[in-house]
N, C-alpha and C positions, 0 to 999 in steps of 0.2 A: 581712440575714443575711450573716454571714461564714464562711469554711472554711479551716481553717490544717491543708495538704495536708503529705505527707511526712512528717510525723511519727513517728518509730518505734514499734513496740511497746514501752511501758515502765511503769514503776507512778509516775505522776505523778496526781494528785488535781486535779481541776477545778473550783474555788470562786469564788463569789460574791463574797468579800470583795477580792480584787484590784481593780473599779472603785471598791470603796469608798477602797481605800488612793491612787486617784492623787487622787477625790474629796477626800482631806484634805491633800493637797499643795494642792492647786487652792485651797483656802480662805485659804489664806496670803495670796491674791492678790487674790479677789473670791470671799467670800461668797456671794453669789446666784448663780454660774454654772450655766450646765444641769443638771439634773440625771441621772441614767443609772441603768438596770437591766440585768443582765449575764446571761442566761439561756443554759445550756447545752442541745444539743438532738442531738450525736451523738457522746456521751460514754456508756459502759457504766460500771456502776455510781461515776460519778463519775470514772473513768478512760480514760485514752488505749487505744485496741485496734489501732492499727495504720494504722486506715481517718482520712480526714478527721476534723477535731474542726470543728462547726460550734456558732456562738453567734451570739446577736443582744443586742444594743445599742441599746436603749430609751433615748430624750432624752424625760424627763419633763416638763422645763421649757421647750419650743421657744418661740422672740417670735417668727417670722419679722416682724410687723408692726414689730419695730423698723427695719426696712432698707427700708423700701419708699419713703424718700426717696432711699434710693441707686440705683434702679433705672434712671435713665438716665442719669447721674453715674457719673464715675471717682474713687476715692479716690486721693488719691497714695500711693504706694508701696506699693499692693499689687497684687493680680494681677490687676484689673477690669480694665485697658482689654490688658494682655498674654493674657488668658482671651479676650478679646472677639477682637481682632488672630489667634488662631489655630483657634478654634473658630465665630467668627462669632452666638455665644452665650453667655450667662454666668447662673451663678445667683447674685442677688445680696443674696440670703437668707444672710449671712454668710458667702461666699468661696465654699459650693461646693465641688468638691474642693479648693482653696487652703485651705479653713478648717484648724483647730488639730484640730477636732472629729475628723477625719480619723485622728486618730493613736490616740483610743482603742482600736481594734482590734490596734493593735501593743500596746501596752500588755499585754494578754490573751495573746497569741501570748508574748510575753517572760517572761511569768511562767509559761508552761507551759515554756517550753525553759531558765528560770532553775530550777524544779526538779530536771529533770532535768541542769545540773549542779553543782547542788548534791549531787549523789547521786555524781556525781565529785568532789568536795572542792572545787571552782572556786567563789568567791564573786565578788560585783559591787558596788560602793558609788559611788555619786556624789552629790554637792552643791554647793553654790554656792560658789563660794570667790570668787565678786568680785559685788556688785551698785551699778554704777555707779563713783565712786571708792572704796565702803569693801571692803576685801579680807579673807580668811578668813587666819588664822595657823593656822589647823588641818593639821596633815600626816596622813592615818590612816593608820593599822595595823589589821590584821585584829582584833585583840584590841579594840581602843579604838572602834571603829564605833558596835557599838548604847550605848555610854555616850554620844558625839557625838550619835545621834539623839533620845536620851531629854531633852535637854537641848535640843533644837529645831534647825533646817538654818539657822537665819538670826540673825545676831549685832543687837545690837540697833542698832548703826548702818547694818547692813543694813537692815531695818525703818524705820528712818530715808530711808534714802536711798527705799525708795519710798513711802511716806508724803509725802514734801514732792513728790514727782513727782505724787502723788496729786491733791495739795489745790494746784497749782501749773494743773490741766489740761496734764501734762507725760507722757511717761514714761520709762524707762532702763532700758539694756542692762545687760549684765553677764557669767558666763563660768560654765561647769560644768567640774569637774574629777571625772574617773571613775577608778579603778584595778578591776582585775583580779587577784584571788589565785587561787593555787593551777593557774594554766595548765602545763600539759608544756609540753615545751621541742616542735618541730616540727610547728607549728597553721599553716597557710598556703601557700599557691601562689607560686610562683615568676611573676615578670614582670607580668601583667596581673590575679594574683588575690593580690596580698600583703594580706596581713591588716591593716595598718594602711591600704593604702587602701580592703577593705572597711569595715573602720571609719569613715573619714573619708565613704566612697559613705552610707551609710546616714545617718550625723548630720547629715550638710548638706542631707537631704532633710527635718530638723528644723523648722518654721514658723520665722522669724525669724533662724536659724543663719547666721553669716558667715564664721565661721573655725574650723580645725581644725588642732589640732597635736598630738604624741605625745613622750612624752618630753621633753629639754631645747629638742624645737622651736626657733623661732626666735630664742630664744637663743642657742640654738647656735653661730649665726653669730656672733657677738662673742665665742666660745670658740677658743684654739690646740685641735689636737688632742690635745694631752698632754694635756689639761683635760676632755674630753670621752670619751677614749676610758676602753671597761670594759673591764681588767683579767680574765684569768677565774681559777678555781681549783680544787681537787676537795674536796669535804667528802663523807663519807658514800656514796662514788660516784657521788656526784652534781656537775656543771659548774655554778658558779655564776659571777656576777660582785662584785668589791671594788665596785662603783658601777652603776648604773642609769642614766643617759645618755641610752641607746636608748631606755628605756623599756616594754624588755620583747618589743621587737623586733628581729630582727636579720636583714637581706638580706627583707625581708616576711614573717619566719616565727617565728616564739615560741621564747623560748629559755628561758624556764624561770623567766625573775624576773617578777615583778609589772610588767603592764601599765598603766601611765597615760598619759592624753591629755586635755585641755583643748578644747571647744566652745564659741565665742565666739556671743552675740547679741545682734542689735542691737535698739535698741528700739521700740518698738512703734510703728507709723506713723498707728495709730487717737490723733485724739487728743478726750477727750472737751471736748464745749465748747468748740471752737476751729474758728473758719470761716475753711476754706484755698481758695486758687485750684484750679480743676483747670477741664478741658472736659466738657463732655458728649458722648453718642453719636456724635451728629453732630459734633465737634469746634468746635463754639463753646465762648467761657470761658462758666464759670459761677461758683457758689460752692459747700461742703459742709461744712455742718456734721453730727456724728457725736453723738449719742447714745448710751443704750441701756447694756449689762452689759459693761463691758471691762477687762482689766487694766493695770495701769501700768508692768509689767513681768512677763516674757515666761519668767524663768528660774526661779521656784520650781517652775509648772507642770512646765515641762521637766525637771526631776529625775527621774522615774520614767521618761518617753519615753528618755532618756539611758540609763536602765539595762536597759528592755525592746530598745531597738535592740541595745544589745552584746550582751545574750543569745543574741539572735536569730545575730546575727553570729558569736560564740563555737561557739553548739551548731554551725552552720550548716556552719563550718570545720573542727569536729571529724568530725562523719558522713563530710565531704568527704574528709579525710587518711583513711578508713580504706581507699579505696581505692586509697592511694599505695603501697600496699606487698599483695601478697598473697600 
């Protein structure tokens, strides 16, 4: 059972088809993965009231029996022997809180606080714009989106690239690219609560996530500043900028143009059919091989978590600023 507390009173509609929607991101990847049921339980007639929203999240398809060779075994590079190291226990029925599984509940929560602001005109869109070496040419616009998705999130040398990861017992990283339309300009906390580092706070708590950048990011640094700075202007009464740069950030607080930021991850440390070194409990070596339903890459899935976390982040920052002024 979950409960996604603070929530306002507002007319947002609580449905079912949300797990279905990250469900068919997921298949892009692997087919057979869990399967889930999304049951609302303290929603008035399908709507938010004020009070908690509580839902539960049924795994239809659980193997625990595939991991029960991992039970005294550490995988490399994941969180079994650092779970062990500070809890003195671990569940190793698939990660436990480390697993992916973990994130469905965001998921849920994101698309209740993605309606409500869509009721403010604020849209959200992200997708893969790199998996492995093949990269996305795609730039979007608010307008061009659902044609982009109708036409599928993965080019077909994307598909490619993990495909031969696939049939290789390999698998590859890759990067999400998110933007933000329609934000007001002054969303965000000064010093310790800037809005792109809660961005950044939230994505790198992503399964697999290694890096985060906003704007011309780490490019940047190989830019003069004539080359980087936005220019501003007035249209309409409104402060815009000739260029985007920032990114849609400025001193940690929203300035009114479209936010974008880029989430790097790496690839997946499960590798199936492949027997690697590690120790066991007791720190003798041993061997592990892995088994069982796993993906070969880590970023289709991630698409919808990418866009439930900035919701969350966005509404989160909104509520917050109304208190900056009274």
């Amino acid at each position: 059972m979950e409960s996604l507390r603070g929530f306002p009173l507002i007319s947002v509609v609580c449905r079912r088809s949300w797990i279905v929607e990250r469900r068919v991101i997921q298949s892009l990847v692997q087919p057979e993965k869990s399967l889930t049921e999304l049951n609302f339980c303290r929603a008035f007639d399908g709507k938010s009231t004020g009070t908690p929203i509580g839902f539960a999240i049924e795994n239809t398809n659980a193997r625990s029996g595939d991991y029960d060779n991992l039970k005294e075994v550490y995988r490399p590079c994941h969180a079994d022997f650092s779970y062990d190291a500070k809890y003195s226990i671990r569940d190793f029925r698939g990660g436990g809180r480390s697993s992916a599984r973990a994130t469905a509940p965001w998921v849920v929560a994101g698309a209740i606080a993605r309606q409500a602001l869509e009721s403010m005109g604020i849209s959200i869109f992200a997708f893969p714009s790199q998996i492995g070496n093949a990269k996305s040419s795609f730039v979007p616009d608010r307008e061009s989106v659902g044609e982009y998705v109708s036409s599928g999130l993965l080019s077909s040398e994307m598909v490619d690239e993990i495909e031969e990861a696939r049939k290789s017992c390999d698998t590859v990283g890759g990067i999400i690219s998110c933007y933000v339309w329609g934000m007001p300009a002054g969303i965000g906390e000064p010093l310790f609560g800037k809005l792109q580092a809660q961005l950044a706070h939230a994505m790198l708590n992503i399964n697999a996530a290694k890096g985060f950048e906003y704007g011309d990011g780490f490019a940047s640094a190989c830019m003069k500043g004539s080359e980087s700075v936005d220019t501003f202007y007035s249209e309409g009464g409104r402060v815009k900028t000739h260029s985007n740069h920032s990114g849609g950030i400025q001193g940690g607080i929203s300035n009114g143009e479209t936010i974008r930021f880029r989430v790097a991850f790496k690839p997946i440390a499960t590798l199936p059919g492949r027997t690697l070194e590690t120790v066991d409990r007791s720190g003798q070596p041993a061997l592990v091989t892995v088994s069982g339903r796993h993906d070969p890459c880590p970023v289709p899935r991630a698409v919808p978590i990418v866009e439930a976390l900035t919701a969350i982040v966005v509404f989160d920052s909104i509520l917050q600023n109304r208190s900056s002024k009274l």
